[in-house]
Every structure is written in structure tokens, then in C-alpha cells.
Backbone as JSON, one array per atom type, in Angstrom:
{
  "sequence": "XXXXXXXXXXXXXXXXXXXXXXXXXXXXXXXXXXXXXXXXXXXXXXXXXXXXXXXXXXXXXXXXXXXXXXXXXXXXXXXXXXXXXXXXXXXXXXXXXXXXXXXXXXXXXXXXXXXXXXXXXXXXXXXXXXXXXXXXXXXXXXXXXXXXXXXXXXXXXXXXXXXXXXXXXXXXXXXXXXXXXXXXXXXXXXXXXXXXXXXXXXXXXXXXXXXXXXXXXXXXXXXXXXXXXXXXXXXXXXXXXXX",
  "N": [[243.3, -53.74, 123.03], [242.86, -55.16, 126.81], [245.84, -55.25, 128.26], [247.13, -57.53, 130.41], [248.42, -60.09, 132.77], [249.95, -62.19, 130.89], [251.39, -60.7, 129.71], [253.68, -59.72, 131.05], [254.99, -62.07, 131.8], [257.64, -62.68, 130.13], [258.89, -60.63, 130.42], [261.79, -60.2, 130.78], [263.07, -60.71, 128.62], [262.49, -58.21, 127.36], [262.91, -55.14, 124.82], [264.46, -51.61, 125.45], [262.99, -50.3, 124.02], [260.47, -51.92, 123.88], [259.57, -51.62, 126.16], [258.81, -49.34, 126.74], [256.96, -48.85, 125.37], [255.14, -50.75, 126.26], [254.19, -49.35, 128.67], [253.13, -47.07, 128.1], [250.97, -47.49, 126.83], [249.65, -49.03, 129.36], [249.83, -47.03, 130.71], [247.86, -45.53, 130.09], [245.61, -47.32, 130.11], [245.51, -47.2, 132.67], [246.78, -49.28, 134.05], [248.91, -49.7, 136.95], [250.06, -52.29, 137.97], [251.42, -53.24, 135.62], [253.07, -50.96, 134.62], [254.3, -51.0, 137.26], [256.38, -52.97, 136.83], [257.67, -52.14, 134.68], [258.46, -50.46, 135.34], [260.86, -51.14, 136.79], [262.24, -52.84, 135.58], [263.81, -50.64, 134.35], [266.77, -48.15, 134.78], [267.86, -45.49, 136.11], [264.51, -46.33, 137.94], [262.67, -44.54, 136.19], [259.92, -42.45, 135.58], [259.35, -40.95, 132.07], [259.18, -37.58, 130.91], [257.27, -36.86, 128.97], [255.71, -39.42, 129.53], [254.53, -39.58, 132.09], [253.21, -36.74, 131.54], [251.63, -37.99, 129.47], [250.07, -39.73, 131.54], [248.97, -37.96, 133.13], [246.93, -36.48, 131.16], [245.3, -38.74, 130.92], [244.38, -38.51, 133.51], [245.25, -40.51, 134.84], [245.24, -40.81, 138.51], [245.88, -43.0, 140.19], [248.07, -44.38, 138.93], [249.89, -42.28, 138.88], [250.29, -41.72, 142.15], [251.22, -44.01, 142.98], [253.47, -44.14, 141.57], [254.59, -42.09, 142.83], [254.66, -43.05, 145.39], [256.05, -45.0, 145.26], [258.53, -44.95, 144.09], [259.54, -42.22, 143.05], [259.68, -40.38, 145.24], [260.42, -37.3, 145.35], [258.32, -36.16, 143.35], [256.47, -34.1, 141.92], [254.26, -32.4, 140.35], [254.5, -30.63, 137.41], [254.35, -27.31, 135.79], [253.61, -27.97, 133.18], [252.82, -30.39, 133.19], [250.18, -30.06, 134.94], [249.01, -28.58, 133.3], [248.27, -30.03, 131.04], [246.46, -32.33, 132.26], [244.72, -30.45, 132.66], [243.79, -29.58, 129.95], [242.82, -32.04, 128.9], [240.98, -32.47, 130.01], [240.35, -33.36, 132.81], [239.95, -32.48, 135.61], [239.82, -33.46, 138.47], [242.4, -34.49, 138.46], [243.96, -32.61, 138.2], [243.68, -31.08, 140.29], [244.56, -32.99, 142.12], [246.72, -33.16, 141.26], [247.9, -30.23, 142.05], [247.57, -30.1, 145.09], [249.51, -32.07, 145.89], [251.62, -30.35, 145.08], [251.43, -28.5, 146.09], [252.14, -29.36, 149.04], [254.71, -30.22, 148.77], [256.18, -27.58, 147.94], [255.5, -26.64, 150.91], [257.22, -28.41, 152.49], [259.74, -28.35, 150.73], [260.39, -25.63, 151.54], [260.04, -25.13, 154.11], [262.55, -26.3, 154.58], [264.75, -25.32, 153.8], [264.45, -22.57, 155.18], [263.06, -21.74, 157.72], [259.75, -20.61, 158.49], [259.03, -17.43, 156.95], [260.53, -17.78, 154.28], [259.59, -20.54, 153.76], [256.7, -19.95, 153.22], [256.8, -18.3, 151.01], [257.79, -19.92, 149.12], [255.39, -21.45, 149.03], [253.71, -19.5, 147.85], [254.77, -18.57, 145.7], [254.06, -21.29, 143.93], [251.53, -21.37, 144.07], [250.56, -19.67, 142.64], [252.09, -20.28, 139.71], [249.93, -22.13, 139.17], [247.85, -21.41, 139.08], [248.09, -19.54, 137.28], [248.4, -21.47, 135.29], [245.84, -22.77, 135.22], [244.53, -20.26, 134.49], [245.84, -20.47, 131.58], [244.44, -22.72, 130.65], [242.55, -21.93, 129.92], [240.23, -23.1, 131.74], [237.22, -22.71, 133.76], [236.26, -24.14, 136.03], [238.78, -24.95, 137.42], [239.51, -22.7, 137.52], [238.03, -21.21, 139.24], [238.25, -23.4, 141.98], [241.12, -22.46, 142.08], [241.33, -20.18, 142.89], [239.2, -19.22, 144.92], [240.78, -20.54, 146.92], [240.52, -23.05, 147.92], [241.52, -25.24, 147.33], [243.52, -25.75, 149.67], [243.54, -25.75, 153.39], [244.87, -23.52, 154.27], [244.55, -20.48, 153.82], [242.01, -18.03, 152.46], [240.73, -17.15, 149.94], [243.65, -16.24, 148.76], [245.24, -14.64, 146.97], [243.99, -12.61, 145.76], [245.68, -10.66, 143.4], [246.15, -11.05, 141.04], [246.97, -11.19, 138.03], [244.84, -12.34, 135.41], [243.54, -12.19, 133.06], [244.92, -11.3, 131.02], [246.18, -13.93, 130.17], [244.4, -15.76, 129.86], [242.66, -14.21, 127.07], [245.38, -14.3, 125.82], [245.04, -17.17, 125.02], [242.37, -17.28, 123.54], [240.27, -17.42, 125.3], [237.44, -16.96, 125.88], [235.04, -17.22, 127.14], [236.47, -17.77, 129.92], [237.36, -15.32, 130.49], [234.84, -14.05, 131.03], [234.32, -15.26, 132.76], [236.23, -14.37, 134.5], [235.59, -11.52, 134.59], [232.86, -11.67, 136.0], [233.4, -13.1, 138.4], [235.4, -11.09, 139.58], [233.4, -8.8, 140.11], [231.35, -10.37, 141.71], [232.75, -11.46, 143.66], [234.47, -9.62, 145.08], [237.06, -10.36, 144.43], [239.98, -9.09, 143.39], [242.34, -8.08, 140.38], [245.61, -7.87, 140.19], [246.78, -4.39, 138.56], [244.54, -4.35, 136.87], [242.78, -2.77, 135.44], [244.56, -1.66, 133.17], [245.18, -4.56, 132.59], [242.56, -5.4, 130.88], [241.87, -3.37, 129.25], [244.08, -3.93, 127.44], [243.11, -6.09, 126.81], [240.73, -6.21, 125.68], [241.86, -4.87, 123.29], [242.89, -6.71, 122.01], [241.11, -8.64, 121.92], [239.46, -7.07, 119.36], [241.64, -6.87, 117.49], [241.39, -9.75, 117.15], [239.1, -9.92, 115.95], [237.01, -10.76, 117.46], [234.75, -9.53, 118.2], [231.92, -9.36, 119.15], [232.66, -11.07, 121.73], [234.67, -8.85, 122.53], [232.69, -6.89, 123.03], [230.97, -7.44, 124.68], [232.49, -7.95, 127.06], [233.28, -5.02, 127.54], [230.86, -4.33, 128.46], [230.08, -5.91, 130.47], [232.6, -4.69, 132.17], [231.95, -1.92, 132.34], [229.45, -1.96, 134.04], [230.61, -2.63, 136.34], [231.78, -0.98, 136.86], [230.22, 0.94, 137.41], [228.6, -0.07, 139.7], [230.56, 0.17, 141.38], [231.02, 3.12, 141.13], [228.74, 3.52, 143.11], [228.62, 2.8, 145.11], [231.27, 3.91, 145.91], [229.9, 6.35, 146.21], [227.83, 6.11, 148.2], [229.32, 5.86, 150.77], [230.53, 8.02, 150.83], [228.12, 9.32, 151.55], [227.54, 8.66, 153.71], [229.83, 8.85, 155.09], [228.79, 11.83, 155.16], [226.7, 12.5, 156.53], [227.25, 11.27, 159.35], [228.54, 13.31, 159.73], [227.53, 15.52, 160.1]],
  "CA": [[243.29, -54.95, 123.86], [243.46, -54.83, 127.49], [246.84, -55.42, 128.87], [247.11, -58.5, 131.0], [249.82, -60.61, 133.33], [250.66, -62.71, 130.01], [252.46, -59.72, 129.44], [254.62, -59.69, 131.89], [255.7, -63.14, 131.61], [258.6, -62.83, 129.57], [259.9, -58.65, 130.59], [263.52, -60.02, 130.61], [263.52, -60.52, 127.45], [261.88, -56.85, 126.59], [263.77, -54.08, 124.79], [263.82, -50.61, 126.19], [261.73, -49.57, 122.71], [258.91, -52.53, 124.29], [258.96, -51.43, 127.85], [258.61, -47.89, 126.78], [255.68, -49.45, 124.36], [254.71, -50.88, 127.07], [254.29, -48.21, 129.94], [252.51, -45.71, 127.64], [249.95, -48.72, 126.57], [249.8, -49.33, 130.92], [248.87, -45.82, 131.63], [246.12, -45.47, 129.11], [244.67, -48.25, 130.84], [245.26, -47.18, 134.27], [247.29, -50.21, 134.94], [249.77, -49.37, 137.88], [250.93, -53.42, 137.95], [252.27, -53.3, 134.32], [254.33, -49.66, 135.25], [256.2, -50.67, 138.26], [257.03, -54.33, 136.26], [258.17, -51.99, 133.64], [259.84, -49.37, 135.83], [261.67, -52.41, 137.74], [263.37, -53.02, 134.53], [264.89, -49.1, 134.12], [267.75, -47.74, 135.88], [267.07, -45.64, 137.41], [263.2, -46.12, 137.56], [261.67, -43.18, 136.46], [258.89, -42.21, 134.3], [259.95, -39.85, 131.28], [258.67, -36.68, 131.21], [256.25, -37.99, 128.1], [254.89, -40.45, 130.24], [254.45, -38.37, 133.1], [252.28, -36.03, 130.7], [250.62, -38.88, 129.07], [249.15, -39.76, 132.78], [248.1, -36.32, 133.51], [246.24, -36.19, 130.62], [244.42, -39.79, 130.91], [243.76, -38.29, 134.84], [245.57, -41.63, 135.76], [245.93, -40.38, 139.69], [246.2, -43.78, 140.74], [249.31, -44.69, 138.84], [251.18, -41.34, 139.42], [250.29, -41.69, 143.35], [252.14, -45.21, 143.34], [254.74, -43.69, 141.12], [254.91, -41.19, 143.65], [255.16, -43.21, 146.78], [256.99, -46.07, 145.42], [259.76, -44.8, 142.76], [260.01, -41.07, 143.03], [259.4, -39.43, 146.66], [260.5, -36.17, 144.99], [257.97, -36.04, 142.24], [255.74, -33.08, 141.9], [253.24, -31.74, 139.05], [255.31, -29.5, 136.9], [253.09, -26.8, 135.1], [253.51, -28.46, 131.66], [251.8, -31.4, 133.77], [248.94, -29.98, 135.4], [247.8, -27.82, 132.18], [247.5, -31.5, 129.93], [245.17, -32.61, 133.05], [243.51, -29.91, 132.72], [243.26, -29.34, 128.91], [242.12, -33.11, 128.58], [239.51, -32.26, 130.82], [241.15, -34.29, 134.45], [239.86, -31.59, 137.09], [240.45, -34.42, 139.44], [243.77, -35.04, 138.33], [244.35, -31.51, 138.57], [243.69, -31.01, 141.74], [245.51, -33.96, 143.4], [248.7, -32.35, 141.18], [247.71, -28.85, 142.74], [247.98, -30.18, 146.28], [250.7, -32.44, 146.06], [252.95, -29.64, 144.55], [251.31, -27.52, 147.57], [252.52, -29.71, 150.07], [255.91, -29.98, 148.98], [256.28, -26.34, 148.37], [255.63, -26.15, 151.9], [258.4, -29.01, 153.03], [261.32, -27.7, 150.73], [260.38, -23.79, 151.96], [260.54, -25.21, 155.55], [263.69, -27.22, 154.87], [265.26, -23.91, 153.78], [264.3, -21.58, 155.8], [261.4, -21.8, 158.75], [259.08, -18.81, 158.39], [258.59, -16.82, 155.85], [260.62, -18.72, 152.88], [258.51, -21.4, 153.31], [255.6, -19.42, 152.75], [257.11, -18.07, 149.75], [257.87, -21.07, 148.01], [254.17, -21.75, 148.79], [252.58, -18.79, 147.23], [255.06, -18.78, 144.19], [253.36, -22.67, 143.7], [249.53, -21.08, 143.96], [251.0, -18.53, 141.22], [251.89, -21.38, 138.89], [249.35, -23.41, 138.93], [246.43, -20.43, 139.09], [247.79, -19.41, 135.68], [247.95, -22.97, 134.25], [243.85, -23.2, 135.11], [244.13, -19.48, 133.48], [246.02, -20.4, 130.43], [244.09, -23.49, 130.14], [240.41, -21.87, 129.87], [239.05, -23.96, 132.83], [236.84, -21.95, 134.84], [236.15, -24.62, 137.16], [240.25, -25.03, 138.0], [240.04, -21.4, 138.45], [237.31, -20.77, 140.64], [238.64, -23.55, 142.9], [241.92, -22.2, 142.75], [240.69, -18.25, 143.6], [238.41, -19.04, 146.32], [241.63, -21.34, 148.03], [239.61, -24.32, 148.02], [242.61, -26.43, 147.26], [243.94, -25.23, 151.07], [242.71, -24.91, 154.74], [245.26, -22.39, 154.79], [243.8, -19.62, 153.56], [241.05, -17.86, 151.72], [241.32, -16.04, 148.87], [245.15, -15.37, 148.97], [245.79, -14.1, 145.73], [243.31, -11.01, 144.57], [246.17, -9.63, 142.98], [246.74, -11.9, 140.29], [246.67, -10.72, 136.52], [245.0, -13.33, 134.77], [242.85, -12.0, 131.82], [245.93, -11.76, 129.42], [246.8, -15.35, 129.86], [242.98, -16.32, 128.96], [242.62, -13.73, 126.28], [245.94, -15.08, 124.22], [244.75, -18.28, 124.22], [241.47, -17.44, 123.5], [239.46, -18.46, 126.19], [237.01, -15.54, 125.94], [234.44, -17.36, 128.42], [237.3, -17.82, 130.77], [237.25, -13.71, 130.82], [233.55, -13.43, 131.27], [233.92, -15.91, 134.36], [236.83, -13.56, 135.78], [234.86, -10.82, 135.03], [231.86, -11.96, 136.8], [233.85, -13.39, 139.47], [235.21, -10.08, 140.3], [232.2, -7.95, 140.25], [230.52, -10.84, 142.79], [232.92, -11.66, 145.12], [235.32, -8.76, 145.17], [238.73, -10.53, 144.01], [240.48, -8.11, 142.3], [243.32, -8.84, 139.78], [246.76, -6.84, 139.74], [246.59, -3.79, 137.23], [243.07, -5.07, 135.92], [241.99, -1.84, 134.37], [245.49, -1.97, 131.99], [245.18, -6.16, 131.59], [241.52, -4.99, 130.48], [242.12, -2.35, 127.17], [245.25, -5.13, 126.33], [242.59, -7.8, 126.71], [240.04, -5.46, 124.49], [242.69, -4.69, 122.15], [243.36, -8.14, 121.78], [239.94, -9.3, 121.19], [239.52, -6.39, 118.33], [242.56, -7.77, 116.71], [241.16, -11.05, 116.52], [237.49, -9.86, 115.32], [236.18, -10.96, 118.47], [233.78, -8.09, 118.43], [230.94, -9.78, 120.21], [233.19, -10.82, 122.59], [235.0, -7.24, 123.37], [231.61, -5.13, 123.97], [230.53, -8.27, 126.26], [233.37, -7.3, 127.94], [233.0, -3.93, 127.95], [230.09, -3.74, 129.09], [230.73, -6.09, 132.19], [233.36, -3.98, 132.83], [231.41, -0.22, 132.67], [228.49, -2.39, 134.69], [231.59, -2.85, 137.38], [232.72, 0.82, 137.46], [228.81, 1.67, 137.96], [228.66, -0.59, 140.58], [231.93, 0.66, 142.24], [230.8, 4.55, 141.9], [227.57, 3.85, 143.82], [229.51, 1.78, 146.28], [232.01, 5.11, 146.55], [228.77, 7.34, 146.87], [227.02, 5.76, 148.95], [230.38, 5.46, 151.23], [230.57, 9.08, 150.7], [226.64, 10.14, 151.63], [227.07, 7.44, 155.19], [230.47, 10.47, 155.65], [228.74, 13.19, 155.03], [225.52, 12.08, 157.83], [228.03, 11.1, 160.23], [229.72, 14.5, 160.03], [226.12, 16.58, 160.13]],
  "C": [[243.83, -54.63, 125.25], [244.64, -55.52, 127.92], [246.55, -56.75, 129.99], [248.39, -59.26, 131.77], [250.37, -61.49, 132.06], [251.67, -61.5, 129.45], [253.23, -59.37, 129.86], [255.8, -60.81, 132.11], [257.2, -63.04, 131.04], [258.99, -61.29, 129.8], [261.28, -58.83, 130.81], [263.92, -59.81, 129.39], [263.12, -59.32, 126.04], [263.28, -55.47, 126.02], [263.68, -53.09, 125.62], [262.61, -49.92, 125.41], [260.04, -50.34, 123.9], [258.82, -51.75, 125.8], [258.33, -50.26, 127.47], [256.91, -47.73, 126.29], [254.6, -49.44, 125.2], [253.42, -50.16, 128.24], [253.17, -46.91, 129.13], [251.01, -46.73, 127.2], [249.14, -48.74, 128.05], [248.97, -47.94, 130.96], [247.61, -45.28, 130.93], [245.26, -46.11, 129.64], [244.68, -47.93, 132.29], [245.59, -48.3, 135.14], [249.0, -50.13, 136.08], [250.36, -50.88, 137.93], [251.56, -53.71, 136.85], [253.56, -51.82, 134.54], [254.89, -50.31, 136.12], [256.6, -52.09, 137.51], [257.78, -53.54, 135.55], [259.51, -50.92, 133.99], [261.05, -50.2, 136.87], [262.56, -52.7, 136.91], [264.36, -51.56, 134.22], [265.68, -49.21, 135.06], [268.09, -46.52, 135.15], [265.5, -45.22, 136.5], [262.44, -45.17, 137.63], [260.75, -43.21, 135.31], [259.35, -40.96, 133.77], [258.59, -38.7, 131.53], [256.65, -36.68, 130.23], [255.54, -38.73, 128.63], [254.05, -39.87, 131.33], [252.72, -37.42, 132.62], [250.86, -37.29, 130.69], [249.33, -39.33, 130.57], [248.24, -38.78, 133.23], [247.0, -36.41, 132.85], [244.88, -37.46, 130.5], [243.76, -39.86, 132.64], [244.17, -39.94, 135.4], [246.61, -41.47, 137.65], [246.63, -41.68, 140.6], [247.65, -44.35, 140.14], [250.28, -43.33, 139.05], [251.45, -41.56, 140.86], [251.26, -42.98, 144.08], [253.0, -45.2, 142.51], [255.0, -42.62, 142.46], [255.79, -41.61, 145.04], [256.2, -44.24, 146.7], [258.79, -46.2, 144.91], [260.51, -43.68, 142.95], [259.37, -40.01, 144.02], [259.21, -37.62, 146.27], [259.42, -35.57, 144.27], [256.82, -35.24, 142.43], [255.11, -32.7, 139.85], [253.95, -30.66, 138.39], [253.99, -28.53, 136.25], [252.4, -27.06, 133.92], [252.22, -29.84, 132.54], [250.42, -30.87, 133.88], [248.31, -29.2, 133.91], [247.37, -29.0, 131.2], [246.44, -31.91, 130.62], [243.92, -31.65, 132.67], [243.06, -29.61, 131.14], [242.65, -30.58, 128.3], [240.97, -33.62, 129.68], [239.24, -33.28, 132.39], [241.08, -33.07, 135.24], [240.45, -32.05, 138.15], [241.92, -34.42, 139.52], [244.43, -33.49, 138.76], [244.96, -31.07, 139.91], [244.64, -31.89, 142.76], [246.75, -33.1, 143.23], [249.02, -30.81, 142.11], [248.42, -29.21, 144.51], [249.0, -31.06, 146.96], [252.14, -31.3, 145.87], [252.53, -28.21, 145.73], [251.76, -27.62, 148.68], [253.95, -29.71, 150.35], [256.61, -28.9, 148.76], [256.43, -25.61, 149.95], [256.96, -26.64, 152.73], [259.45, -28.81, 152.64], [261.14, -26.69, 151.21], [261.06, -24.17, 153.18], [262.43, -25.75, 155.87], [264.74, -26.26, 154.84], [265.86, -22.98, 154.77], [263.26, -21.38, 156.72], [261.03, -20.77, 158.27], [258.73, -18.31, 157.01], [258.84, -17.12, 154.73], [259.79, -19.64, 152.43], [257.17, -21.05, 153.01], [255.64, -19.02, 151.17], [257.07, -18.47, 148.95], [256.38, -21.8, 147.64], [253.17, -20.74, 148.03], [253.33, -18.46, 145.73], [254.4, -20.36, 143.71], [252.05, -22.18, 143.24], [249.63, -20.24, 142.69], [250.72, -19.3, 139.97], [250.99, -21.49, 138.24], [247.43, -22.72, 138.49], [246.66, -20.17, 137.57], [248.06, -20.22, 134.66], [246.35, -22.73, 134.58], [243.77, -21.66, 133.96], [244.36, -19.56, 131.69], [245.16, -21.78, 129.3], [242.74, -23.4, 129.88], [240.02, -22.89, 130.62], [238.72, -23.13, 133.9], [236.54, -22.63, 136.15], [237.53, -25.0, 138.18], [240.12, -23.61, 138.61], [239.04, -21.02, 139.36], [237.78, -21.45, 141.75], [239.88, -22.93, 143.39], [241.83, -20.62, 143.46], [240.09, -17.95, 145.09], [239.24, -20.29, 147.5], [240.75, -22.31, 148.53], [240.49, -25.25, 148.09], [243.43, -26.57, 148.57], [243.17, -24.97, 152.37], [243.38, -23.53, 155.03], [245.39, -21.33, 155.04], [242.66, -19.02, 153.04], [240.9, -16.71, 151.1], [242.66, -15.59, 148.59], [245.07, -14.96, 148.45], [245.09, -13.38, 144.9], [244.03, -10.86, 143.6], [246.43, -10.48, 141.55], [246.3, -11.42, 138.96], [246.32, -11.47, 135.34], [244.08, -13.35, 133.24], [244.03, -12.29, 130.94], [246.29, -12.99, 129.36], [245.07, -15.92, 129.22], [242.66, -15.52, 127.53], [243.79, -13.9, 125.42], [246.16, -16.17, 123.98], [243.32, -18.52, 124.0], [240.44, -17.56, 124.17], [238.77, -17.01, 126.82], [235.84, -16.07, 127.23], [235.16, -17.71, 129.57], [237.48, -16.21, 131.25], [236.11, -13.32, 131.48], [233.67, -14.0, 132.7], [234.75, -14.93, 134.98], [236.4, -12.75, 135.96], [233.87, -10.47, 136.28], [232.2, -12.68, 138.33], [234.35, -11.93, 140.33], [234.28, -9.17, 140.33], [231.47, -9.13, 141.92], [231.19, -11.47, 144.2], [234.15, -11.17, 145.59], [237.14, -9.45, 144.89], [238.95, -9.54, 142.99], [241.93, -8.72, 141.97], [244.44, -7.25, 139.73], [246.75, -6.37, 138.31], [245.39, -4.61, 136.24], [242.51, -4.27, 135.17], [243.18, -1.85, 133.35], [245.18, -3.6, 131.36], [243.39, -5.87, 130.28], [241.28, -4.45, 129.36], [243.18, -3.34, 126.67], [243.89, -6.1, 126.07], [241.6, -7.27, 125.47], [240.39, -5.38, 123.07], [242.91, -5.98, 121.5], [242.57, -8.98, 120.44], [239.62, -8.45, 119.5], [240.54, -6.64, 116.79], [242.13, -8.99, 116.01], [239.75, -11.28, 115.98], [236.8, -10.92, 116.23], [235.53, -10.24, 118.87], [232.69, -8.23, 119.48], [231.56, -10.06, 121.61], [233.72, -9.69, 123.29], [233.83, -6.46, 123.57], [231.11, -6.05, 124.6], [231.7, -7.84, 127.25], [233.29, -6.31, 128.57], [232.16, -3.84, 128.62], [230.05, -4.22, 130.34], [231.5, -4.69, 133.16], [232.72, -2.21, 132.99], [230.34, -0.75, 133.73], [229.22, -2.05, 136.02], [231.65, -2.07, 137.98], [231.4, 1.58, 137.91], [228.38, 1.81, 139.29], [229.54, 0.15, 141.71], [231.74, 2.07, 142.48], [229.84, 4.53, 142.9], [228.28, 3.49, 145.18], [230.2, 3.24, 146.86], [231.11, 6.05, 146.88], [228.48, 6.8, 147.92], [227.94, 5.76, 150.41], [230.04, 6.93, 151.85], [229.51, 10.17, 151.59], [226.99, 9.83, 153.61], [228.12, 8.82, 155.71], [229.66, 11.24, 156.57], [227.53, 13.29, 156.36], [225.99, 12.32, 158.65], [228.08, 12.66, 160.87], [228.63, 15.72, 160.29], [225.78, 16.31, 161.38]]
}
């Protein structure tokens, strides 16, 4: 049943059990005027961490955004957050949490330290939140977050990033094939990728993912084919030059 102002009528005389009832009822529905009635009654008005979640995962951006601006200024996407968005299939929701917790990465760094801290605090954030989309098998979180789509501020930051083993131990064997195929076509490379690579193999073998590990493999010998001709051919343009 949806939720309605007869429900509000009487919130003095609510426990904290009903508000709580309440509020988790509210964000299922995506009603932001039943939350702040309900967070008007707390002290102090915050949404539990539970609740919090629960939003993520129902991609309710419009009641976190007026939890955000009205209740809790501070309030940022933790990683436990953004991976429920994204494992209950809230790209959207994702994303807003991505660039809210981008922005204020940048305003405590600055508040810090001008310069280079604040950069810091911004590329430990892209870290995060790159291997929530990795641990959550969503290739579409991770392509936006790879190709810095979520930012004017850069493009591509983060080649270096090691993210097969977080998709390979939770399974998420077409989450491998996309990084695969992502690096072969648009040169991101991942820190220590030929070691994450025999763990990620080993992995799959373990778990009689057989079809999966020689799809792998063979991406990956396709790669190194790719990459010798690339070094020949590098090699031949030399050797011309130098004749």
C-alpha cells in the first residue's frame, strides 16, 4: 500500500520501532516527504547505515540528495553503499554516489592541504569506487569508471589498477573477459596484470571454470601476439631509420 499524508497525521504519537518501520517503507517508495517527517522526529536526524543501504539499493537518488542537502551536508557514498546500487542493478544511483564522493574528496583534500593532498584524497576515492564496480561484476560501472567518464578532470587516470582478482573471487568471469577486451582495445593496462592473470587462471581451475580459463587464455596469448607485432614492427620502423 502506498504510503500517504494520513500517515503522518498522528507521528507524535509514533515509536522509534514505527518511524524506523516507517522510513524503510518511505524509501522503497521513493517518498522523500514521509523521511524528513520521520527524520524530524530523531535526534539527531540521521539515516542509519541500513537505511542508507536500503536507498542505494532501491536507486532512491532523490531521497538521499534531500537527505544530503537537508540533514547531512557531510554525507558521502561509502563503498558498502555504492556496491548495493550497483549489485541491485542502480547504475544511476551509482554514479550520482561516485561523483558526490568525488567532489568531496576534492573539498576535504583542499581543506587539508592545497595541491597535491587534495589530489590524493581524490585518486584514493577513484580507487574505491573502481573496485566496488570490479567486485560487483558491472561492466558498465567499470567502463565508465576506466575511461574517467565520471570526471572532466581527467582521462583514463588509473591504467594501473589490478582489478581481475577482485572479479575473479567473486566470480564475475564476464567481468574478466570485458577487462580483458578492454585492455587489448584501448590500451589500459592494469598493475602487475601478467601475475593478477595465472592467480586469476589458477583461480578459475580451482573452481572448474575450465571454459572460462582457456577463454581467458586465449585472450590473453591473442594480447601478447598483438603486443610482439606491435614490438616488431617498432623494431623494423628502427632498423629503416638507421639504414
Amino acid at each position: 500500500m502506498p504510503l500517504s499524508d494520513a500517515h503522518l497525521h498522528s507521528m507524535d504519537q509514533f515509536t522509534a520501532a514505527d518511524a524506523d518501520w516507517l522510513t524503510l517503507r518511505a524509501i522503497a517508495q521513493n517518498n522523500e516527504v514521509v523521511i524528513r517527517n520521520t527524520l524530524l522526529l530523531r535526534n539527531p536526524a540521521r539515516l542509519s547505515k541500513v537505511e542508507i543501504r536500503q536507498a542505494a539499493s532501491h536507486g532512491s537518488i532523490r531521497v538521499l540528495l534531500m537527505y544530503a542537502e537537508e540533514f547531512d551536508p557531510a554525507f558521502h557514498f561509502t563503498a558498502e553503499t555504492a556496491e548495493m546500487a550497483l549489485r541491485s542493478g542502480n547504475l544511476e544511483c551509482f554514479k550520482w554516489g561516485v561523483r558526490r564522493t568525488m567532489d568531496r574528496a576534492l573539498r576535504r583534500g583542499g581543506e587539508r592541504d592545497p595541491g597535491e593532498t587534495q589530489w590524493n584524497a581524490w585518486f584514493d576515492a577513484v580507487r574505491y569506487m573502481t573496485v566496488v564496480a570490479a567486485r560487483a561484476g558491472r561492466t558498465e560501472a567499470l567502463n565508465w569508471m576506466l575511461t574517467g567518464a565520471y570526471s572532466d578532470h581527467f582521462d583514463n587516470p588509473f591504467p594501473e589498477f589490478c582489478l581481475y582478482t577482485e572479479a575473479a573471487n567473486n566470480m564475475h568471469w564476464g567481468t574478466v573477459r570485458f577487462l580483458l577486451h578492454l585492455r587489448a582495445t584501448t590500451g589500459i593496462r592494469c598493475e602487475h596484470a601478467r601475475e593478477a592473470l595465472f592467480g586469476l587462471v589458477r583461480k578459475m581451475f580451482i573452481a572448474e571454470k575450465l571454459d572460462a580459463a582457456i577463454d581467458v587464455l586465449e585472450r590473453a596469448f591473442e594480447e601478447a601476439d598483438v603486443e610482439a607485432e606491435k614490438r616488431a614492427d617498432k623494431g623494423s620502423s628502427k632498423r629503416a631509420r638507421v639504414e
